[in-house]
N, C-alpha and C positions, 0 to 999 in steps of 0.2 A: 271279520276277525275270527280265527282260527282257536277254539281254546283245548284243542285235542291233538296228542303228541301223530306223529304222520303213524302210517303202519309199523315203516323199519325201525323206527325210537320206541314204539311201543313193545314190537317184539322183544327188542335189545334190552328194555325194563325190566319185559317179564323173564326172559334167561337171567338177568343178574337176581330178580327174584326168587329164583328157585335155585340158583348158584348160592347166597345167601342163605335158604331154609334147607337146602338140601346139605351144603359142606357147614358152612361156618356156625351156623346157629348149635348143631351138634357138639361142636365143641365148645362151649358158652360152661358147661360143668367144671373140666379142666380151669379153665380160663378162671373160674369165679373160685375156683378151689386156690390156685395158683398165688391168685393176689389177696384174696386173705391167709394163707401164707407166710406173707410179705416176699413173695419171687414177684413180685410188679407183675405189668399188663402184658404178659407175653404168648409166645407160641413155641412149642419144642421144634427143636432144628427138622425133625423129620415130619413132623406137624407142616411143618409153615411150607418144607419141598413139596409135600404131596397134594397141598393147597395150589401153589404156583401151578404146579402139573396139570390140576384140572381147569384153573382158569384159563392157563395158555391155552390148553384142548378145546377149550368154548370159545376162544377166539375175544378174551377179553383183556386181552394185553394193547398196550399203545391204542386205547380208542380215540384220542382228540391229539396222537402225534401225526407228524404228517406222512402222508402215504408212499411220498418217494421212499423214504426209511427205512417201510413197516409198517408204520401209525395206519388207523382205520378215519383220521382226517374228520372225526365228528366235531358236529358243531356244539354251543354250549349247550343249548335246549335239550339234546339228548343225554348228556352228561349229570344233567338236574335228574334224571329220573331214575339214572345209574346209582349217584351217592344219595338219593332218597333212601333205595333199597339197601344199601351198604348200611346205613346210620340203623338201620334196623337192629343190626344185632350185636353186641358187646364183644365180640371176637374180633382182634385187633389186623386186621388186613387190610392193607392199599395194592389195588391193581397195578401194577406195574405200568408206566412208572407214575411217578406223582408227578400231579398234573401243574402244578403252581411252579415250581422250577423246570418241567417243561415248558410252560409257557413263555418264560422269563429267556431260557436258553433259545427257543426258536424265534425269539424277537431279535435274537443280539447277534448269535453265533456267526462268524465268517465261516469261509470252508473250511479250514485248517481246525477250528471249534467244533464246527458241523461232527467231522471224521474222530476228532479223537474223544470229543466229549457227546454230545448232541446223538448220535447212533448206537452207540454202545447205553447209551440212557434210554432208550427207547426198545431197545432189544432187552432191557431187564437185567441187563450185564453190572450195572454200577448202582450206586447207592447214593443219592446227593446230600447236600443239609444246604443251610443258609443264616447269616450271619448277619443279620440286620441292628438288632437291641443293643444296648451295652447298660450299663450300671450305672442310673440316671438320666437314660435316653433312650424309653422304651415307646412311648405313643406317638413322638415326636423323634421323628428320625435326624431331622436335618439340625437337630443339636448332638448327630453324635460327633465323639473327638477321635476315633479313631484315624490314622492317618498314612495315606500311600504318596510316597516322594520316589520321583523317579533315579534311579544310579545306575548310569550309563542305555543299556536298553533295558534295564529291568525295573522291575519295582519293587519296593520296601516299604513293608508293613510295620506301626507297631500301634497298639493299641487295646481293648478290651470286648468283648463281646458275651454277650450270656443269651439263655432261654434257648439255646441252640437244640435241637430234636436231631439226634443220630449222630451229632458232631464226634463221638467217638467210633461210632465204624461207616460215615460215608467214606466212598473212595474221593469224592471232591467236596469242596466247600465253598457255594458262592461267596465271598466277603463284601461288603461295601463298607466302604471310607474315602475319605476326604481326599481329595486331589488340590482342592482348590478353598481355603479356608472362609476366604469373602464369601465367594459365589454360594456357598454350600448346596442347597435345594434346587437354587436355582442357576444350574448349571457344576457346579463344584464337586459331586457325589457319583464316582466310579462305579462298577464293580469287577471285581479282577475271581478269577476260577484257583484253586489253593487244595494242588491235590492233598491226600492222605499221608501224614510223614513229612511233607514241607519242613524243612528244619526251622523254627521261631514258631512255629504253628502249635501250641500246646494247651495239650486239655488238661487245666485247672483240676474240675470236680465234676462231678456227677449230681444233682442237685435232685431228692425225692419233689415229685410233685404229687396232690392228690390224684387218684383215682388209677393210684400203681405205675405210672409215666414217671419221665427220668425228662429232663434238657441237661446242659450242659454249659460252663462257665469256662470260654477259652482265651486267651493271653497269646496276642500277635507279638514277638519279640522280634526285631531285625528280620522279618519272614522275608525273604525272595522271592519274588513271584515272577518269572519270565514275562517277556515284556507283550508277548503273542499269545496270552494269556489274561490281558485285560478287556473285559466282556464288555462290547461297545465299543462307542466311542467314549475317550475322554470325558468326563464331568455329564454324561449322558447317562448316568447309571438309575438317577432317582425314578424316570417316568418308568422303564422294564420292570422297576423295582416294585412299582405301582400296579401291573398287570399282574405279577407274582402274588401281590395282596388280595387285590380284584377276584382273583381265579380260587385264593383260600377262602375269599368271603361267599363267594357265590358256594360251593362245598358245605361250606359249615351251615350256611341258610339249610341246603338241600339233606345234610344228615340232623340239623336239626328238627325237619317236617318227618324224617325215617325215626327217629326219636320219637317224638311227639305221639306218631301215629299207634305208637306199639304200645306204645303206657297207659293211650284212650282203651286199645285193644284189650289190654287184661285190665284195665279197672270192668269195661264189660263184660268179659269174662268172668270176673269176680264175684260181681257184685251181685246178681243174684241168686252166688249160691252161698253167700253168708247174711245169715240171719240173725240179729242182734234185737234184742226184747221183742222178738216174735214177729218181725216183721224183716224181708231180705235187704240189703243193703239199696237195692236197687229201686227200692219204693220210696228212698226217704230223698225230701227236695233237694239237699246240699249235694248227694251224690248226682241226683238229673242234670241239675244246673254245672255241674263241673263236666260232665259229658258233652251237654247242649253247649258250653262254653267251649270245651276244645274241639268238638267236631269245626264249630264258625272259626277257633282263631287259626285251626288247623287248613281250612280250604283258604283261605287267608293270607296266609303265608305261602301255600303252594302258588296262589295264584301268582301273588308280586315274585316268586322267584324265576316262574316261568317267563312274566314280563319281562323281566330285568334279561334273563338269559336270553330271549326275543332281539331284546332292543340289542344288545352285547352282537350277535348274531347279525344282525344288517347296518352293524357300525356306527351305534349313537354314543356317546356322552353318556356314562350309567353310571357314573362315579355317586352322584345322586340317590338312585335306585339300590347300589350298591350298602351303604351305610343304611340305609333304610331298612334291605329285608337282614342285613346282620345283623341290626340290634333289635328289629319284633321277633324274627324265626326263633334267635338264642333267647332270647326272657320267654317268648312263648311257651316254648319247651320245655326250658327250666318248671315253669308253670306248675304245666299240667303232669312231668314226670312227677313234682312234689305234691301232687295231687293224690295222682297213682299209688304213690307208698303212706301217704296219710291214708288212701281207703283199705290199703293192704292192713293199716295197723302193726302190731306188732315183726308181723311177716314181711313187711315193708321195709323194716328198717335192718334187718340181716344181709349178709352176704352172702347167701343162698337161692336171690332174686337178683338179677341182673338190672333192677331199678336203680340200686345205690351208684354200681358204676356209668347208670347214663345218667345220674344227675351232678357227679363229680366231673364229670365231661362236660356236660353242658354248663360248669360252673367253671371250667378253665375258657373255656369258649366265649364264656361271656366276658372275658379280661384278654385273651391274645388276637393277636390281628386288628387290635384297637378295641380299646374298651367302649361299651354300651354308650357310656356318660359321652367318650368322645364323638363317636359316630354321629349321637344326638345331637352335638354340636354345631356337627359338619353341617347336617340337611338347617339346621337352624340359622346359620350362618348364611347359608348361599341363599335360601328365602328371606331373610331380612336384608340381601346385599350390604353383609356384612364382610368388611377389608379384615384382614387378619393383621 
């Protein structure tokens, strides 16, 4: 058994590592200026080209699309050590393009998808979002009401959708809804592609969420969706819809451990150069044992991500694996960031430390893409060979 990334994943690490401390981290002042503010978690328009510019230059665009396209075809193991390094730093950047709706697209796409949608997303051209949630049917999908009826070759949409991220500037919008009301989950649940301007396709609201981030509250009215435009087959939508999940849980594991690491880092750095009744922070037990605690739950979580990313890699069943390292990596993290700004003290809890915005992350994180409680469920469930 192997527990060291090959050369080429190592290397690719250490360029996103220094891609990271070298572009993004620099601008973490802006960023932390910005959002207390209240301008939210953003990037100036010439900010965020000049970013793209040097990441396309380092060759980290499209790394787990596929190669005929562009993509550099990595597998998942290398991709864990990529967003370990991205989680690092509070500057809001995704490498082109996002990998969870890539995934989802190169499960389903025919050619005619491939060309107009699938390559221009990979080339960095377009923007996606995806529409899973609605309003009382958010951890459990296969109770949404949303609803696509076919009229003549096309389709019609109407329905509700929220929590959406970018839904007001992607150029497309995955949607999934009901095709088939019995069947739902199993078998019943499409997904259909909903570009930008769709007429019945309308953004509601804009919705604050903590830690400066916005989603989005949309309202399908009579939408039309052309008919070569429903992604998949028929009533096939729930399992691709399931890899798209898969692909943000293994992420959020991996910038949770990039988290994690960096909070243990400056409580270290910290900690022995404040001195409080005559003695440095870093001699008193409570501060040891919150170090010696997250160094172990920190290799911990690396480990099982790399598993999981392993097993994913030679084609096992991780659905398992999956709910597991979501719901340690994210409370992990949580953790030990609230660890980190209790030792900061005072300087902890300001907006002048990039600590408050990774613990507001790691506190929407521990609620989307399935909450902690459910996740724990899931592994609970299938070990007790529990029927739902």
């Amino acid at each position: 058994m192997e527990f060291e990334l090959s050369e080429e994943h190592r290397m690719l690490k250490e360029l996103v590592h220094r891609f990271v401390k070298d572009e993004l981290m620099p601008l973490e002042a802006g960023v932390l200026a910005r959002e207390a503010a209240g301008q939210g978690l953003t990037l100036p328009k010439a900010e965020q080209q000049r970013i793209d510019a040097v990441s396309k230059s380092l060759g980290l665009w499209g790394l787990d699309a596929p190669a005929d396209i562009g993509g550099s075809d990595l597998p998942a193991v290398a991709l864990i050590g990529v967003n370990e390094e991205l989680g690092r730093t509070i500057t809001p950047y995704t490498l082109p393009p996002d990998s969870p709706n890539l995934r989802m697209l190169m499960a389903t796409v025919n050619e005619r998808q491939r060309e107009a949608y699938l390559a221009p997303y990979v080339r960095g051209e377009t923007i996606s979002a995806i529409g899973i949630s609605e309003p009382g049917a958010g951890s459990d999908p296969s109770a949404m009401l949303t609803r696509a009826e076919r009229q003549g070759e096309d389709w019609v949409l109407n329905g509700r959708k929220i929590w959406i991220s970018r839904a007001e500037h992607a150029d497309f919008t995955i949607v999934m809804a009901l095709t088939n009301k019995e069947k739902r989950a199993r078998g019943g649940i499409s997904a259909f592609l909903v570009d930008k301007g769709t007429k019945g396709f309308n953004v509601l609201r804009r919705i604050p969420m903590v830690g400066g981030v916005f989603t989005y509250e949309v309202a399908l009215e009579d939408c039309r969706v052309e008919g070569w435009k429903l992604l998949g087959a028929e009533g096939s939508g729930f399992a691709p819809m399931q890899i798209r999940l898969g692909t943000r849980r293994l992420e959020m594991a991996a910038w949770s451990i990039g988290m994690a690491q960096r909070a243990l880092d400056m409580i270290c750095a910290f900690a022995p150069q404040r001195v409080v009744f005559g003695q440095p922070l870093s001699e008193r037990q409570a501060i040891q044992w919150w170090v010696a605690d997250a160094a172990t739950k920190i290799h911990a979580a690396r480990l099982m991500t790399y598993d999981c990313a392993w097993k994913l890699d030679t084609g096992r069943d991780v659905r398992l694996e999956i709910s597991m390292i979501k719901a340690f990596a994210t409370e992990m993290a949580y953790e030990i960031v609230d660890h980190a700004m209790q030792a900061h003290g005072a300087m902890g809890m300001t907006k002048e430390l990039p600590l408050q915005l990774m613990s507001t992350k790691l506190r929407t994180m521990r609620i989307y893409d399935g909450p902690t409680e459910v996740h724990k469920w899931v592994v609970a469930r299938n070990l007790l060979g529990a029927k739902r």
